[in-house]
C-alpha positions in Angstrom: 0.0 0.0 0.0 1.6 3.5 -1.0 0.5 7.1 0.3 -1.2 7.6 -2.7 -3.2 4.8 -2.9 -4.5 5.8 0.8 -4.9 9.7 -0.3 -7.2 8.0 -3.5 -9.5 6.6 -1.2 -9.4 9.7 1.1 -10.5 11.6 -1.8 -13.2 9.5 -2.8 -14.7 9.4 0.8 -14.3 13.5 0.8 -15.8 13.8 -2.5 -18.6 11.6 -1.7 -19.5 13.2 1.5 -19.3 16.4 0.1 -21.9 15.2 -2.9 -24.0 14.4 -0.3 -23.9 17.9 1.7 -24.8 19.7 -2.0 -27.1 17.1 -2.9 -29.2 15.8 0.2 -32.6 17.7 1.3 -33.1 15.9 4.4 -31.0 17.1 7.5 -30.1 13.5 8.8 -28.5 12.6 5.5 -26.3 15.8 5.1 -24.8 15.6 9.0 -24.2 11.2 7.4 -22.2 13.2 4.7 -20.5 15.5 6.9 -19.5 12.8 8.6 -18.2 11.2 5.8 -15.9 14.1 4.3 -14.7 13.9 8.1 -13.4 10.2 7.9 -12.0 11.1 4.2 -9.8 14.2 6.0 -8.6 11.7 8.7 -7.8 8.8 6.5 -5.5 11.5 4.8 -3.9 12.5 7.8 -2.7 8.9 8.8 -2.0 8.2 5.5 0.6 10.7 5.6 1.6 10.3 9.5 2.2 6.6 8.2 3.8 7.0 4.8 6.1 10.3 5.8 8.4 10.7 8.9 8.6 14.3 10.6 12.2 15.9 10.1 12.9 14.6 14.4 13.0 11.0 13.5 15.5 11.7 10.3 18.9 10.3 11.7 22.1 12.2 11.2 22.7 10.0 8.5 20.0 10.6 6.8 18.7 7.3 7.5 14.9 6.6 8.8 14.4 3.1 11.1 10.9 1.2 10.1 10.9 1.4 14.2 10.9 5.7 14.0 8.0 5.5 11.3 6.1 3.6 13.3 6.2 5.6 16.6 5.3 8.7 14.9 1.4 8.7 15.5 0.5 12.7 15.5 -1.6 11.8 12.4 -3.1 8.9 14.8 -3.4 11.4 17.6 -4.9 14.3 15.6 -7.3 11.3 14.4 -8.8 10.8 17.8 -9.3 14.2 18.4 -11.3 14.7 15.2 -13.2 11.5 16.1 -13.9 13.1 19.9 -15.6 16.6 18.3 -17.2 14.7 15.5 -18.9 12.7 17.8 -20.2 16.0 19.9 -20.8 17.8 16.8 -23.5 15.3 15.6 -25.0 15.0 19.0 -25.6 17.9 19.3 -26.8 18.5 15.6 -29.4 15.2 16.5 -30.7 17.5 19.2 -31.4 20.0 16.6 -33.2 17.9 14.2 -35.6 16.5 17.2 -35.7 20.1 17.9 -36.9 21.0 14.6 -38.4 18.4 13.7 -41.0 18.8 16.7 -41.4 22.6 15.8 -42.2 21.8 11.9 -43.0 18.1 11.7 -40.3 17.8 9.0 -36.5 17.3 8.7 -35.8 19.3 5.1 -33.8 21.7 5.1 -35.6 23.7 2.7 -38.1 23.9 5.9 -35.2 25.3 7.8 -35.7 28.7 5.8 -39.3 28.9 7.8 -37.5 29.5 11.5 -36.8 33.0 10.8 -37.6 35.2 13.6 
């Protein structure tokens, strides 16, 4: 597996997710597809934690141990973050759709343009 294999499939989730925030009426669907371009950014950020090693680990020779790669996790560490906010981000948006959803029976966003005032 190579780093650009891993930023293809980050791309893919990314542009997926991001078809489904432009495309998607219904609120539930769109915070799926935020989600999703979410998990395509962090797949890209340990893809290239794994695949390149931060200028610390480089040796004086130049040389980079398999062991050094592998104990460089700040892409692994930003990942859990990201996961941790997500996570509050969509329960909190869920208690905004049974919010709204209660107020106007309905969970379209073109419905959302209603709340004014």
């Amino acid at each position: 597996m190579t780093l650009e294999i891993v930023l293809v499939v980050a791309g893919a989730l990314f542009s997926i997710g991001l078809f489904g925030v432009l495309a998607r009426r219904n609120i539930i669907a769109v915070i799926m597809s935020l989600e999703l371009m979410f998990n395509g950014v962090l797949v890209a950020a340990i893809g290239f934690s794994r695949f390149t090693a931060p200028a610390a680990l480089v040796g004086v020779d130049g040389a980079i141990t398999e062991s050094a790669v592998r104990s460089a996790l700040t892409g692994h560490m930003f990942a859990v973050f990201v996961i941790s906010i997500a996570a509050a981000e969509t329960a909190l948006a869920l208690a905004l759709v049974f919010a709204f959803f209660r107020a106007k029976q309905s969970v379209e966003i073109t419905d959302a343009t209603d709340m004014k005032n």
